[in-house]
PDB file of N, CA, C and O in Angstrom:
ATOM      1  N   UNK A   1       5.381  14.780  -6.805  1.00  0.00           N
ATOM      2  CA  UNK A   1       5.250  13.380  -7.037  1.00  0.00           C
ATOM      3  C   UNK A   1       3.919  12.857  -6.539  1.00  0.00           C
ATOM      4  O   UNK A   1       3.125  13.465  -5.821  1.00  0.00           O
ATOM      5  N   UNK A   2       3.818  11.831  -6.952  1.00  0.00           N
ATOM      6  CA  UNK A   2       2.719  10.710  -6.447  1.00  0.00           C
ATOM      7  C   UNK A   2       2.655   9.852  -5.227  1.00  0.00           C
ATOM      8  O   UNK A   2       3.738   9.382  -4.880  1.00  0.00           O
ATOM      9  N   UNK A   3       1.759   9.592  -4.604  1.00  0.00           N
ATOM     10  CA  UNK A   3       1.925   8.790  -3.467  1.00  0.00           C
ATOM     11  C   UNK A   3       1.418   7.414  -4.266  1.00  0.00           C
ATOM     12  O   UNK A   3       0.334   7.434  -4.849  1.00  0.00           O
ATOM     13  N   UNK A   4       2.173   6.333  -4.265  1.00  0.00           N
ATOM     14  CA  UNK A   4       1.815   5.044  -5.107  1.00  0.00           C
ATOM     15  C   UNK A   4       2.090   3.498  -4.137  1.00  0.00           C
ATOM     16  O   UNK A   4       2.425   2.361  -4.471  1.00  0.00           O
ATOM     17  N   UNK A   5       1.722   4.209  -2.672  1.00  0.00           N
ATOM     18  CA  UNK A   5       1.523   3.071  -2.183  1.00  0.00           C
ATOM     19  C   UNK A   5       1.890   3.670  -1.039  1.00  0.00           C
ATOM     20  O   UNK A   5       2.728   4.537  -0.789  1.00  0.00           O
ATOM     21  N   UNK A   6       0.576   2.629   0.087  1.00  0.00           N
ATOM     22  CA  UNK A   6       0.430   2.857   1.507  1.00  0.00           C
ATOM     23  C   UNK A   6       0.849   1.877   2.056  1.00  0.00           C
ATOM     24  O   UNK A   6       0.777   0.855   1.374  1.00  0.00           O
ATOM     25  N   UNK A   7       1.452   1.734   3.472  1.00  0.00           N
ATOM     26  CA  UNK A   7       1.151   0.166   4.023  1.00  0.00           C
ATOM     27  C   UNK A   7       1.017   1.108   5.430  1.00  0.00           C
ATOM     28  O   UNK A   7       1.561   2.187   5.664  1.00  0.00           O
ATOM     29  N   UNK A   8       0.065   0.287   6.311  1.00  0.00           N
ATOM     30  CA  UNK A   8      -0.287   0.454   7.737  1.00  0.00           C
ATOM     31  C   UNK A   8       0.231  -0.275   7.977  1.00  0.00           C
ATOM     32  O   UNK A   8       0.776  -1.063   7.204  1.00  0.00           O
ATOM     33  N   UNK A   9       0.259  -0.284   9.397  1.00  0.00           N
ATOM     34  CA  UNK A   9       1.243  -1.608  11.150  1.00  0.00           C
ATOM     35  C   UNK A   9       0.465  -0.602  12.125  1.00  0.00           C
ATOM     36  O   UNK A   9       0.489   0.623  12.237  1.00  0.00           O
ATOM     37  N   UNK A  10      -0.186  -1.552  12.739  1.00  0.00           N
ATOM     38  CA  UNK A  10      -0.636  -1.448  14.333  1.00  0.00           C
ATOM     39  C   UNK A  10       0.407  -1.155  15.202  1.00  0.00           C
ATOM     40  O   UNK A  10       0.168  -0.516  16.226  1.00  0.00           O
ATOM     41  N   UNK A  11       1.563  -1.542  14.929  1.00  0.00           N
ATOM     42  CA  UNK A  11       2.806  -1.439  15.852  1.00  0.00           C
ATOM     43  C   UNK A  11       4.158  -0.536  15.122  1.00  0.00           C
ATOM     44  O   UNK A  11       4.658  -0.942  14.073  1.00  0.00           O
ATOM     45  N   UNK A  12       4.583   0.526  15.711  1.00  0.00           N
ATOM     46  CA  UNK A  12       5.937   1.316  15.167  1.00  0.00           C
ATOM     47  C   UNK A  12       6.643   0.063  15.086  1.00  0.00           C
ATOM     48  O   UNK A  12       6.703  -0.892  15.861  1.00  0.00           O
ATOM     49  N   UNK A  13       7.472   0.433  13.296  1.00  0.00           N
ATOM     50  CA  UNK A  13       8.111  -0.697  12.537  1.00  0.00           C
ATOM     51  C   UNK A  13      10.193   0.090  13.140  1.00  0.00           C
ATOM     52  O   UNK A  13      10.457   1.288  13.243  1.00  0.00           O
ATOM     53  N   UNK A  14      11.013  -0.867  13.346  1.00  0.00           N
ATOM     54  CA  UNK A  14      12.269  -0.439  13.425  1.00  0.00           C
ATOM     55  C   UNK A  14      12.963   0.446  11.979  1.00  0.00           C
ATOM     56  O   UNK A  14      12.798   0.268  10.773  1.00  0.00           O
ATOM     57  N   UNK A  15      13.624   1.249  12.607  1.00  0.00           N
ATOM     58  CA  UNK A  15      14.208   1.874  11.217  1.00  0.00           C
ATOM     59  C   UNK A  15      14.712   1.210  10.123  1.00  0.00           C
ATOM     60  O   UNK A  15      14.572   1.484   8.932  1.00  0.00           O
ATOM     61  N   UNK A  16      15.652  -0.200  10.942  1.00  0.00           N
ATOM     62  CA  UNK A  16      15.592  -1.003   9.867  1.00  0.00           C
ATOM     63  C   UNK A  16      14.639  -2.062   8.900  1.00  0.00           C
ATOM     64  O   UNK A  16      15.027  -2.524   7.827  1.00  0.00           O
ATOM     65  N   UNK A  17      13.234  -2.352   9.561  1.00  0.00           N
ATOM     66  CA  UNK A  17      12.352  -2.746   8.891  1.00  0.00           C
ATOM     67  C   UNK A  17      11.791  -1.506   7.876  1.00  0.00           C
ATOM     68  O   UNK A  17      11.336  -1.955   6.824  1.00  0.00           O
ATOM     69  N   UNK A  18      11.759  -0.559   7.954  1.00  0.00           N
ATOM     70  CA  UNK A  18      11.620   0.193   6.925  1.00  0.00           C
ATOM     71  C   UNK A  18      12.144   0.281   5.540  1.00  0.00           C
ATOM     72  O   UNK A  18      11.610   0.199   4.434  1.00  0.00           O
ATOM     73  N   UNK A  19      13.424   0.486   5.972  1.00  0.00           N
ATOM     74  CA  UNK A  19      14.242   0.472   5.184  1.00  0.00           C
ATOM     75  C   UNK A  19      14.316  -0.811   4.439  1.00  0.00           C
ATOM     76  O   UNK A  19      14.639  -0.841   3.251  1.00  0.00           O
ATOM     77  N   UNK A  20      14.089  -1.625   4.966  1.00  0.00           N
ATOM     78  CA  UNK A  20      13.705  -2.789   4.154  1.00  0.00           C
ATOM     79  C   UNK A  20      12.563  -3.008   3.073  1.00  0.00           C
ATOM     80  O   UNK A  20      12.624  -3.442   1.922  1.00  0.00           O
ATOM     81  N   UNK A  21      11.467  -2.545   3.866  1.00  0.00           N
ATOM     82  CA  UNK A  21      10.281  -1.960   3.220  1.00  0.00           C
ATOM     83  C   UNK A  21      10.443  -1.237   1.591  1.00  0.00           C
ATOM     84  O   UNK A  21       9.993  -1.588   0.500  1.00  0.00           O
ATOM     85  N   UNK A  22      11.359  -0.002   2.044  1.00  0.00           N
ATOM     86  CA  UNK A  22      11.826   0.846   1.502  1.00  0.00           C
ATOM     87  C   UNK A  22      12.210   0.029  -0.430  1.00  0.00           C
ATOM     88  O   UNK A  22      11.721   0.059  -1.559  1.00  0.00           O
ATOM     89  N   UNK A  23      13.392  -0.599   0.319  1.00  0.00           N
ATOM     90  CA  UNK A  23      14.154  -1.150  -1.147  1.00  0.00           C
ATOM     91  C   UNK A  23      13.635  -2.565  -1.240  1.00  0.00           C
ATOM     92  O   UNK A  23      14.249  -3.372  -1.938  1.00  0.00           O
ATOM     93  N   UNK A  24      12.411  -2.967  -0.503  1.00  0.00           N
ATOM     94  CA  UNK A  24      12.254  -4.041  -1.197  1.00  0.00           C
ATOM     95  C   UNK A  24      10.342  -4.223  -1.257  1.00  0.00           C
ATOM     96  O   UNK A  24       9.600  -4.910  -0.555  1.00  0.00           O
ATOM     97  N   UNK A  25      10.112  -3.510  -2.129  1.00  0.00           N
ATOM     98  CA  UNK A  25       8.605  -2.696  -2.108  1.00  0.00           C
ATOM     99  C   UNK A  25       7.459  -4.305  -2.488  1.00  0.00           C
ATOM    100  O   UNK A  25       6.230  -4.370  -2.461  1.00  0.00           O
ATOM    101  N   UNK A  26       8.053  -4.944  -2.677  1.00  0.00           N
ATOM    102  CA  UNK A  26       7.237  -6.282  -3.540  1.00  0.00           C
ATOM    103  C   UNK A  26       7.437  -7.461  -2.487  1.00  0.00           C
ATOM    104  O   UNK A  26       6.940  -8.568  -2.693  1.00  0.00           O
ATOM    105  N   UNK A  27       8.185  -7.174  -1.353  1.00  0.00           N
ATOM    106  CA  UNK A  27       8.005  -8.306  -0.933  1.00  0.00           C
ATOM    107  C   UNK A  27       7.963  -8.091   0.566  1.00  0.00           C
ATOM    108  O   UNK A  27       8.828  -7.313   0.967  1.00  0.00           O
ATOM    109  N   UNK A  28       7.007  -8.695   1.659  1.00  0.00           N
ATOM    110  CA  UNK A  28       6.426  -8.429   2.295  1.00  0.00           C
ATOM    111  C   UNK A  28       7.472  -8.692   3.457  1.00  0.00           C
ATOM    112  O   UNK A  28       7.437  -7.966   4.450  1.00  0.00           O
ATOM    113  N   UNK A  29       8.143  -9.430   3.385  1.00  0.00           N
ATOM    114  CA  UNK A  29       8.993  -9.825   5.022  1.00  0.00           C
ATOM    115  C   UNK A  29      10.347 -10.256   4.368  1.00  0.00           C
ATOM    116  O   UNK A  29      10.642 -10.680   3.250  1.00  0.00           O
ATOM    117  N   UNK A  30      11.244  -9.905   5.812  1.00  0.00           N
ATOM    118  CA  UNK A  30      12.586 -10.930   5.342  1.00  0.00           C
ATOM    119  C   UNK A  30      12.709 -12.057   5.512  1.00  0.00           C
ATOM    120  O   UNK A  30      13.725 -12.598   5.077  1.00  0.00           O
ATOM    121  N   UNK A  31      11.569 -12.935   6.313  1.00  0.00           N
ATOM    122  CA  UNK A  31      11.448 -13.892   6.491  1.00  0.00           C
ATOM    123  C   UNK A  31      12.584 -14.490   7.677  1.00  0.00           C
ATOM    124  O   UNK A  31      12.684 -15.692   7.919  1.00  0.00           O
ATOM    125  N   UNK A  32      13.258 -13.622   8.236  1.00  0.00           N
ATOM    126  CA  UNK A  32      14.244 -13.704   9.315  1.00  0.00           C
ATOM    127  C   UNK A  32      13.559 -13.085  10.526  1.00  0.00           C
ATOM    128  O   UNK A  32      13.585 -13.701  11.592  1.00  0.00           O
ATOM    129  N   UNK A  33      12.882 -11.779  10.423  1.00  0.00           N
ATOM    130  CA  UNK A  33      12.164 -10.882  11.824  1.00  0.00           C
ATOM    131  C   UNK A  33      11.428 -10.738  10.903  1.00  0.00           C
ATOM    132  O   UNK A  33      11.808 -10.110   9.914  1.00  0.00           O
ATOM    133  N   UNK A  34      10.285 -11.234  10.973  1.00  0.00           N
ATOM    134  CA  UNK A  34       8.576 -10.996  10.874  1.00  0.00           C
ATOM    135  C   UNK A  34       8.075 -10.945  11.778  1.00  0.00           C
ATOM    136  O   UNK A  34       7.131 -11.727  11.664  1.00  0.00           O
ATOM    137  N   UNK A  35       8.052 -10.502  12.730  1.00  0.00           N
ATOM    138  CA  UNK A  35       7.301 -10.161  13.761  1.00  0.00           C
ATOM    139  C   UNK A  35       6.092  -9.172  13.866  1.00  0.00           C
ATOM    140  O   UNK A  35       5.086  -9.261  14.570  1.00  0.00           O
ATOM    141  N   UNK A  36       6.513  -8.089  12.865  1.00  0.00           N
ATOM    142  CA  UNK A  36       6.048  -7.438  12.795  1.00  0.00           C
ATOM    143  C   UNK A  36       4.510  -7.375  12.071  1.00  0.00           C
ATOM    144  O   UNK A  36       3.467  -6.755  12.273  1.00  0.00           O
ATOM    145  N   UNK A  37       5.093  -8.584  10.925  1.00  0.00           N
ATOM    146  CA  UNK A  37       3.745  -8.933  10.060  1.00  0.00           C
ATOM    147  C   UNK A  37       2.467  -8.953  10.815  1.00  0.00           C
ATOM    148  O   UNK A  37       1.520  -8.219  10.532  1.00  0.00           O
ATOM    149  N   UNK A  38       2.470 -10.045  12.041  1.00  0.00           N
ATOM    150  CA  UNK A  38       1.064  -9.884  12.311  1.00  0.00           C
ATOM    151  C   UNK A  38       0.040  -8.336  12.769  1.00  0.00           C
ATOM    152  O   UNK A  38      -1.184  -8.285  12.886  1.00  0.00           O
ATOM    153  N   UNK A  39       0.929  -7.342  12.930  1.00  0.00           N
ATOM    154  CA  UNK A  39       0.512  -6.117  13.300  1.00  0.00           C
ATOM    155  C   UNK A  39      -0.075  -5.194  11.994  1.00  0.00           C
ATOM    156  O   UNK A  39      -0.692  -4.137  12.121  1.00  0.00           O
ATOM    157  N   UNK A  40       0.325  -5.960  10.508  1.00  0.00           N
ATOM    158  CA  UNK A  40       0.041  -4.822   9.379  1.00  0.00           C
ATOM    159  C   UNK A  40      -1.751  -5.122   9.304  1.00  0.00           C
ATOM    160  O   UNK A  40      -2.536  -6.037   9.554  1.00  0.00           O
ATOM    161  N   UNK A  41      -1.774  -3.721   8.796  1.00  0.00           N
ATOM    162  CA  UNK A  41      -3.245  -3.632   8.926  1.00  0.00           C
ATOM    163  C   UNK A  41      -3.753  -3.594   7.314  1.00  0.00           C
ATOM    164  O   UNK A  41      -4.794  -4.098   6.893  1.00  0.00           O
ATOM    165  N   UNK A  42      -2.675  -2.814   6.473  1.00  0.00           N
ATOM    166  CA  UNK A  42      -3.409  -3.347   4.836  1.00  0.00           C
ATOM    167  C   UNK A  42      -2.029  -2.671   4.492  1.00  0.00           C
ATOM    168  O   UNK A  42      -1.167  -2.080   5.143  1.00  0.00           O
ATOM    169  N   UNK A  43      -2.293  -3.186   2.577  1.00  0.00           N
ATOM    170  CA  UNK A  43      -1.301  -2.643   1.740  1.00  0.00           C
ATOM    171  C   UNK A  43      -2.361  -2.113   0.845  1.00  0.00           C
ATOM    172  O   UNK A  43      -3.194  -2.949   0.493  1.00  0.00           O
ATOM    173  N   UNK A  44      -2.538  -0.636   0.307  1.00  0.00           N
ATOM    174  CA  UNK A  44      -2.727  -0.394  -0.952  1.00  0.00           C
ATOM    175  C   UNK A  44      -2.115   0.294  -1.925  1.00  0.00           C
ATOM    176  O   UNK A  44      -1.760   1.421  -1.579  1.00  0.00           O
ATOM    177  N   UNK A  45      -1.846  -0.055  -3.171  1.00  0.00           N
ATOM    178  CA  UNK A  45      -1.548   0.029  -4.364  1.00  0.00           C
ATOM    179  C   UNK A  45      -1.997   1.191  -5.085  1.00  0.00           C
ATOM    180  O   UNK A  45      -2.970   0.970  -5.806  1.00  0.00           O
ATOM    181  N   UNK A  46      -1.576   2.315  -5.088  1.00  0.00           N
ATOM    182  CA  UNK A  46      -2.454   2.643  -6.352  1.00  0.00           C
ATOM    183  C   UNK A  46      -2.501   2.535  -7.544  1.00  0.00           C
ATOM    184  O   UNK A  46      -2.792   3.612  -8.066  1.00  0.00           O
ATOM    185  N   UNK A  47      -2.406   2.031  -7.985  1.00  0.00           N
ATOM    186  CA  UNK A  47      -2.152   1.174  -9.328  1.00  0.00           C
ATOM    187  C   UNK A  47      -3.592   0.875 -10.191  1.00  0.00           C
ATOM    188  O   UNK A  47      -4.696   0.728  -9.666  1.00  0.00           O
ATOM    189  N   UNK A  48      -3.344   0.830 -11.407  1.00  0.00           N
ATOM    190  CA  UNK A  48      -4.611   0.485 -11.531  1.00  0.00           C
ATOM    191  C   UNK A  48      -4.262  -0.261 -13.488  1.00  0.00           C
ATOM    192  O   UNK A  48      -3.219  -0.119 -14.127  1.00  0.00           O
ATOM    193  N   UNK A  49      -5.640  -1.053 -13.975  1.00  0.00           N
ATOM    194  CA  UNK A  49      -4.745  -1.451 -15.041  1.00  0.00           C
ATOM    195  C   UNK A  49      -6.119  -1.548 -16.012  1.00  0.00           C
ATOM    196  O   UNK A  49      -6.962  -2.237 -15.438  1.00  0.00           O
ATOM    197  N   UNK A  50      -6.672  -0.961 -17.565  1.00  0.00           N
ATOM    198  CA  UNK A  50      -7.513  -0.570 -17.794  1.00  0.00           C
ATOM    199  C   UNK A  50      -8.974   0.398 -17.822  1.00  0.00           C
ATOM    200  O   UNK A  50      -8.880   1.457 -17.202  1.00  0.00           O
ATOM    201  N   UNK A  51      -9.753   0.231 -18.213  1.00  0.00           N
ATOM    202  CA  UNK A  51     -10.858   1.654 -18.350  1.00  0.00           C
ATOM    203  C   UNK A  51     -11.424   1.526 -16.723  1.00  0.00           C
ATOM    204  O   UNK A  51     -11.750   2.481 -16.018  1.00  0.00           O
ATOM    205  N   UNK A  52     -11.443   0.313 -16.397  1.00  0.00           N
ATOM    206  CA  UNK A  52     -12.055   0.471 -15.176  1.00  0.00           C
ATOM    207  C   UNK A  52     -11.545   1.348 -14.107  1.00  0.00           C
ATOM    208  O   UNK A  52     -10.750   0.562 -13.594  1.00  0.00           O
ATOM    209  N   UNK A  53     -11.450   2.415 -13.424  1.00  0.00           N
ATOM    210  CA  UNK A  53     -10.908   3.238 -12.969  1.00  0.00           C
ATOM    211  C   UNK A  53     -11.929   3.499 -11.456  1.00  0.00           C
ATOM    212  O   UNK A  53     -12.337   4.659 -11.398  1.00  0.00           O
ATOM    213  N   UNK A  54     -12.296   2.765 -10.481  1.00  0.00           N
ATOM    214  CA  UNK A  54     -12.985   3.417  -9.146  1.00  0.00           C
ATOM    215  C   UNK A  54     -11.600   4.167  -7.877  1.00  0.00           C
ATOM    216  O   UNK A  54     -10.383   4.333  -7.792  1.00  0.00           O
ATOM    217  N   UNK A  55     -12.636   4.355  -7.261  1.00  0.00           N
ATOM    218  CA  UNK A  55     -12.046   5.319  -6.035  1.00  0.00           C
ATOM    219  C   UNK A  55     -11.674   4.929  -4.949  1.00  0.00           C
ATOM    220  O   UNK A  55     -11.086   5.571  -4.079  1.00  0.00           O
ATOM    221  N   UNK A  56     -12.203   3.190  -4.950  1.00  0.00           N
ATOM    222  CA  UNK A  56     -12.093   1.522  -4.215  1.00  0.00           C
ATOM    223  C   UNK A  56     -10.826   1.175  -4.634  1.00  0.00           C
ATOM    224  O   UNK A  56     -10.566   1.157  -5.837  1.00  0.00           O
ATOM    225  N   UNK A  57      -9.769   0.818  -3.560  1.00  0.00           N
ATOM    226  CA  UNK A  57      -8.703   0.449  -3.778  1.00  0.00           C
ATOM    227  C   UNK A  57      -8.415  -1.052  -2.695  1.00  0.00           C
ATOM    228  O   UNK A  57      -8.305  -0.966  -1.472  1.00  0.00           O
ATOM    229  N   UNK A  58      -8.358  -1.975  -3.247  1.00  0.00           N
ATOM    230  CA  UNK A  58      -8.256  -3.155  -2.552  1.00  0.00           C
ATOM    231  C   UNK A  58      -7.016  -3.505  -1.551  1.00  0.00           C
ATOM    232  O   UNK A  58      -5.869  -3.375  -1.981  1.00  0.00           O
ATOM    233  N   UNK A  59      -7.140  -3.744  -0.830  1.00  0.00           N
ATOM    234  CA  UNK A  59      -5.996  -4.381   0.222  1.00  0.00           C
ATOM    235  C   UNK A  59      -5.299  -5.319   0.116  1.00  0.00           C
ATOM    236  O   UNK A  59      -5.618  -6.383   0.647  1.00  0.00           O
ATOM    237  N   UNK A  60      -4.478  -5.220  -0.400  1.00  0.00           N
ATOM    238  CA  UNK A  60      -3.265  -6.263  -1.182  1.00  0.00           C
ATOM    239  C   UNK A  60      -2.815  -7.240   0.363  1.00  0.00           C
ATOM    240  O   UNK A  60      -2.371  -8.373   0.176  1.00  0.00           O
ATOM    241  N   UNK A  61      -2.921  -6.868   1.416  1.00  0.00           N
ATOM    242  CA  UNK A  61      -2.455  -8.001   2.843  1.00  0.00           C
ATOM    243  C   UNK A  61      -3.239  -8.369   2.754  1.00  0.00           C
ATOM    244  O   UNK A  61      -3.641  -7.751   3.740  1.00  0.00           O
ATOM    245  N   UNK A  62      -4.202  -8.996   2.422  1.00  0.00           N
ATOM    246  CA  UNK A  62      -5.285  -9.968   2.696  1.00  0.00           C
ATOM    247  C   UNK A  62      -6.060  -9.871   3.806  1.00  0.00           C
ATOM    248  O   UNK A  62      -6.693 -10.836   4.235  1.00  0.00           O
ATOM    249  N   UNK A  63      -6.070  -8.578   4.414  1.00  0.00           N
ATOM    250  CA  UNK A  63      -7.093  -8.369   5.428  1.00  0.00           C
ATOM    251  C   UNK A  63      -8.115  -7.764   5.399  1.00  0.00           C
ATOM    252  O   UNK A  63      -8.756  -7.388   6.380  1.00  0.00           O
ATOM    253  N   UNK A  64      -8.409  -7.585   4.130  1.00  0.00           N
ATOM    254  CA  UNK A  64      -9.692  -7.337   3.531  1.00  0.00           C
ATOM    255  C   UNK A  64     -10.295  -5.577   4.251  1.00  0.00           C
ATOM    256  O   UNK A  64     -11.427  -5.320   4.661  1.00  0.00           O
ATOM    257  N   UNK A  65      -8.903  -4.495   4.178  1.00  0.00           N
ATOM    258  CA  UNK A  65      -9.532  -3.606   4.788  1.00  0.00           C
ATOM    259  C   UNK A  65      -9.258  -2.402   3.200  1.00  0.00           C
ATOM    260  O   UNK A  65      -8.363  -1.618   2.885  1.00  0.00           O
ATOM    261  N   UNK A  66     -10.519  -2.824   2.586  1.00  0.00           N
ATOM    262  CA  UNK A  66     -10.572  -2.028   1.163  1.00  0.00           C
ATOM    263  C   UNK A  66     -10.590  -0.582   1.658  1.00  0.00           C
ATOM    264  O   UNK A  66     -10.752  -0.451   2.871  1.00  0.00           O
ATOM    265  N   UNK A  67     -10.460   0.452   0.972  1.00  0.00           N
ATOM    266  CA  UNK A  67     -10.039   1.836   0.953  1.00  0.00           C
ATOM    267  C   UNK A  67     -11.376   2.202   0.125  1.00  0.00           C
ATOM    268  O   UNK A  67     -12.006   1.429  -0.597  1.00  0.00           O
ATOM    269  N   UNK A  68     -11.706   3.747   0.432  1.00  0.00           N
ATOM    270  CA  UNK A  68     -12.190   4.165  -0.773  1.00  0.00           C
ATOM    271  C   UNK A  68     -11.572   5.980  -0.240  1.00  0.00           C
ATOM    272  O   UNK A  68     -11.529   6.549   0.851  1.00  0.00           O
ATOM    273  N   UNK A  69     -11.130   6.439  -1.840  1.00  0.00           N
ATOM    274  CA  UNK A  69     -10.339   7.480  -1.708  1.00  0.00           C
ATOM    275  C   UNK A  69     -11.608   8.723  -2.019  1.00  0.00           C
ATOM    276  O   UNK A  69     -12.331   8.679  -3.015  1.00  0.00           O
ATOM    277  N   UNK A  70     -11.699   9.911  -0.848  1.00  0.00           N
ATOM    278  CA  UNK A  70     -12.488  10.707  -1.191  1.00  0.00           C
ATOM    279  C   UNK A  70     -11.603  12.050  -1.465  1.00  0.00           C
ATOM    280  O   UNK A  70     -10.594  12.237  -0.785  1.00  0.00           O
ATOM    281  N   UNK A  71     -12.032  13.071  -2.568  1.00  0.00           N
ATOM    282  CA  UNK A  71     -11.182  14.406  -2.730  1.00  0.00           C
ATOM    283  C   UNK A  71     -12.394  15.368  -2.408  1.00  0.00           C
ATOM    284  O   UNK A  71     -13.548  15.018  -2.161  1.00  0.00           O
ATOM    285  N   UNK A  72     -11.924  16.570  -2.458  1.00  0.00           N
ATOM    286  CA  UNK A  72     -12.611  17.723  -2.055  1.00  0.00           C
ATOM    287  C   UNK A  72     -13.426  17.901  -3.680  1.00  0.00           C
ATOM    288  O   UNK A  72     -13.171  17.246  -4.691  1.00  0.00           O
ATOM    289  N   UNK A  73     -14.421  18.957  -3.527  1.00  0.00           N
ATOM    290  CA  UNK A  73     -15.322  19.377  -4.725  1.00  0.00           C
ATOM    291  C   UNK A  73     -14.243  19.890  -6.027  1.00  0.00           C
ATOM    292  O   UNK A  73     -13.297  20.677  -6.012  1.00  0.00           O
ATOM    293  N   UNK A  74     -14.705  19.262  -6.869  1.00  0.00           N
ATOM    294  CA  UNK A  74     -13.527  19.410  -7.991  1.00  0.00           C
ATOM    295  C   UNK A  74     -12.598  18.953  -8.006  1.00  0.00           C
ATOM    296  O   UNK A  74     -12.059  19.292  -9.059  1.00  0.00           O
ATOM    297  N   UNK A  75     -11.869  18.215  -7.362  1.00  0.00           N
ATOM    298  CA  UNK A  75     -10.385  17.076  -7.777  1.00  0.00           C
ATOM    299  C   UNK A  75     -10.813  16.023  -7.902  1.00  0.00           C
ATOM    300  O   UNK A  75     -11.940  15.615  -7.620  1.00  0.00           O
ATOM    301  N   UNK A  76      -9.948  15.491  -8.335  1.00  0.00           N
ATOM    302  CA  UNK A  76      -9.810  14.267  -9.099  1.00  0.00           C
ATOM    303  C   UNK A  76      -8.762  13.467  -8.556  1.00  0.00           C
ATOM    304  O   UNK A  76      -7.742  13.913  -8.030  1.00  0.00           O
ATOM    305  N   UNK A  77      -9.182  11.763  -8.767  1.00  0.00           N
ATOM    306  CA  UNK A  77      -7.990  10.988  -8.427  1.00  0.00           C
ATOM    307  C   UNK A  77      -7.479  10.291  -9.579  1.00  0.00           C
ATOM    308  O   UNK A  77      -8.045   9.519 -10.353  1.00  0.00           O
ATOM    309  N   UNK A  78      -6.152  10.767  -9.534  1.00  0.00           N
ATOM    310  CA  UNK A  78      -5.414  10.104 -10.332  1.00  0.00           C
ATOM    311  C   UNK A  78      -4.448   9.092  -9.784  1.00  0.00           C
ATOM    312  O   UNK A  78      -3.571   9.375  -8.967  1.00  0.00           O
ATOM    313  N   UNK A  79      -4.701   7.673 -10.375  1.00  0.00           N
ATOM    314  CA  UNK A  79      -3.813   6.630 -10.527  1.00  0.00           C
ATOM    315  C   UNK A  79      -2.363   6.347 -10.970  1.00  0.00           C
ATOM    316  O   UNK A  79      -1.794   7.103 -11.757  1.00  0.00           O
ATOM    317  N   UNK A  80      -1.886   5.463 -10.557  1.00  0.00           N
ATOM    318  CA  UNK A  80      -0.635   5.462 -11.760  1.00  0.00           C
ATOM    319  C   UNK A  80      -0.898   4.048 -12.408  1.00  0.00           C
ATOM    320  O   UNK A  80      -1.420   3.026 -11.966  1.00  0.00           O
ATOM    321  N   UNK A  81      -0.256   4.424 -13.802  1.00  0.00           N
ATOM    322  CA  UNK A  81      -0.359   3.145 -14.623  1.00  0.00           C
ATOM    323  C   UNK A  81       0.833   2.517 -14.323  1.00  0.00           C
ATOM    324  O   UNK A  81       1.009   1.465 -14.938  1.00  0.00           O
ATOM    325  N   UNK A  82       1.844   2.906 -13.436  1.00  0.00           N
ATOM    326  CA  UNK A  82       2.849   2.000 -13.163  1.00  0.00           C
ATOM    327  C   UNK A  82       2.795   0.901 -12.079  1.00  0.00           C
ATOM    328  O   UNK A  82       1.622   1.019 -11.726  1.00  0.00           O
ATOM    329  N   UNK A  83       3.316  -0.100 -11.319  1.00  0.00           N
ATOM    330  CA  UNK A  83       3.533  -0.340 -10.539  1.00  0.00           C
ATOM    331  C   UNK A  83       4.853  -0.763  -9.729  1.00  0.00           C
ATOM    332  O   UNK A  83       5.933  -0.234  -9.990  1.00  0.00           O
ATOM    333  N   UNK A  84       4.697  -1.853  -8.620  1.00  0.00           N
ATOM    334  CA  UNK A  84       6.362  -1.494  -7.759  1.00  0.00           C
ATOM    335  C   UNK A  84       6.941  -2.405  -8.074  1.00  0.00           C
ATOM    336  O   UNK A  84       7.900  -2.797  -7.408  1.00  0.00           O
ATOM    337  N   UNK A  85       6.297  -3.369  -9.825  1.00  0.00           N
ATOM    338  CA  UNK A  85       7.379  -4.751  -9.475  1.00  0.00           C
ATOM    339  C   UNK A  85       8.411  -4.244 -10.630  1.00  0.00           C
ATOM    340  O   UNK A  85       9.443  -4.875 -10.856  1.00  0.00           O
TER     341      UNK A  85
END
């Protein structure tokens, strides 16, 4: 399989915030224990949508900590044309 999405936390998340994470991939908090929010450090996506295709993957938390994906001599990165909504 594909890896089609990262999220960092400065701080170990509870098993049950994961799991939350888990089955609810589009939305960022339960809005009951967010606590945790201020500790995430980025979300990226790999996703991608047309010819434009870079190796720059933007940080969907708004903390502006863009990615750029490097492979060894001869691989390639592949995207998915799907996403998590």
């Amino acid at each position: 399989g594909y890896i089609d999405e990262v999220r960092l936390w400065k701080a170990p998340l509870t098993d049950s915030v994961i799991k939350y994470h888990y089955d609810n991939p589009s939305i960022l908090s339960d809005k009951i224990n967010n606590d945790y929010i201020e500790s995430l450090i980025g979300i990226w996506r790999f996703n991608f949508e047309g010819e434009n295709l870079t190796s720059t993957i933007l940080d969907e938390s708004n903390n502006n900590n863009d990615c750029t994906i490097y492979t060894i001599d001869n691989a390639k990165v592949q995207l998915s044309t799907k996403s998590a909504d």
